[in-house]
C-alpha positions as CSV (number, residue, x, y, z in Angstrom):
1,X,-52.4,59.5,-3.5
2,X,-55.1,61.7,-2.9
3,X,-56.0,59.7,0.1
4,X,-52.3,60.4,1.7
5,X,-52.6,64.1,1.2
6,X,-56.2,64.2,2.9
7,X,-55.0,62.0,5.7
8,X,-51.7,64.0,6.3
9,X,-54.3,66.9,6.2
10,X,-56.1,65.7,9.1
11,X,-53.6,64.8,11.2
12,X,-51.6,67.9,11.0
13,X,-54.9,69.7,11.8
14,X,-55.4,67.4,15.1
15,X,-51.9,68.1,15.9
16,X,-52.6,71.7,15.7
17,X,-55.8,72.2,17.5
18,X,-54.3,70.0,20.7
19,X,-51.1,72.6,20.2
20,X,-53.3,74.9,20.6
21,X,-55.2,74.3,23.5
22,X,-54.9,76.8,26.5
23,X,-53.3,75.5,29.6
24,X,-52.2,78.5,31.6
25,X,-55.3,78.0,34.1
26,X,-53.6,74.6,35.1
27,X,-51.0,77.0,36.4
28,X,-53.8,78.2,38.6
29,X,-54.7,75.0,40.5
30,X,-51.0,73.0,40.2
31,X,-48.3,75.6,39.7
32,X,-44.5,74.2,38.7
33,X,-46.7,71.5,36.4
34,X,-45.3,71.2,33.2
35,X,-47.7,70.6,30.8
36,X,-46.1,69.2,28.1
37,X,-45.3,66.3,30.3
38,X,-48.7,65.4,30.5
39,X,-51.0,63.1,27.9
40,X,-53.7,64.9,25.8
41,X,-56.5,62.8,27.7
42,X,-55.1,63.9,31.1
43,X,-55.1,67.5,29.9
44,X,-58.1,67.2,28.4
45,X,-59.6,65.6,31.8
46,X,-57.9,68.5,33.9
47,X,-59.6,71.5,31.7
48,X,-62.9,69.4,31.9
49,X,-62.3,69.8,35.8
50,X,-61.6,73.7,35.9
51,X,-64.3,74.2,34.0
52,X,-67.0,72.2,36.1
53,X,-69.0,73.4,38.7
54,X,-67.1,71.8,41.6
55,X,-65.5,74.4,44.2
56,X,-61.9,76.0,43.8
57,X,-60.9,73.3,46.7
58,X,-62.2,70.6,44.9
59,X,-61.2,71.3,41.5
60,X,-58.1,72.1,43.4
61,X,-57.4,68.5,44.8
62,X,-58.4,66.7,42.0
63,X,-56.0,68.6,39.6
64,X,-53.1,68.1,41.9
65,X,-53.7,64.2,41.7
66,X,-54.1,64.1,38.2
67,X,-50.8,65.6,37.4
68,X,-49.0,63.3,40.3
């Protein structure tokens, strides 16, 4: 039992740090994209690329075929 509750635990605390991930700079670099569409991994994968040290085209293009 007391492994249910600590499980249940864990996975409602995954759920809510991914809930609360901010997206609004994929706005930015692919505007009408709606996010919730998109996998965790992809998401994940597009913030890694705004955050890098590519240039705004780059980061830009990428971004755009990600969410494709």
């Amino acid at each position: 039992m007391k492994t249910l509750i600590a499980t249940t635990a864990l996975v409602l605390t995954a759920f809510s740090a991914s809930a609360m991930v901010d997206t609004s700079a994929i706005e930015q670099y692919a505007p009408n994209t709606d996010v919730s569409t998109l996998s965790d991994a992809t998401v994940n994968t597009i913030l890694s690329v705004i955050h890098s040290g590519d240039s705004e085209g780059e980061k830009r293009a990428t971004i755009q075929a990600l969410v494709k």
